[in-house]
C-alpha positions, 0 to 999 in steps of 0.5 A: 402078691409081689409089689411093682418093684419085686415084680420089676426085680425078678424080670431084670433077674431073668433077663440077666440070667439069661444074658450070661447063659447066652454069653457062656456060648457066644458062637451059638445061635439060637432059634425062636423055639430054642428062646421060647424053650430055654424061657420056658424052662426057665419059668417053670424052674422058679414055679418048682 
């Protein structure tokens, strides 16, 4: 089971990985179900 910190580390990953996907597109808007599925997506991605 991950510490307080590795649990902290992998949330500020998440975070920036998702910063730069959204930079790659700056003109895009997202809607709340497009954030909920890219952050789904990308959840289950680390489950695999």
């Amino acid at each position: 089971m991950p510490t307080e910190n590795e649990r902290k580390d992998i949330q500020k990953a998440m975070a920036y990985d998702l910063l730069k996907l959204f930079k790659e597109t700056p003109e895009k808007t997202y809607t709340y179900e497009e954030l909920e599925k890219l952050i789904d997506a990308y959840i289950s991605g680390l489950k695999q």
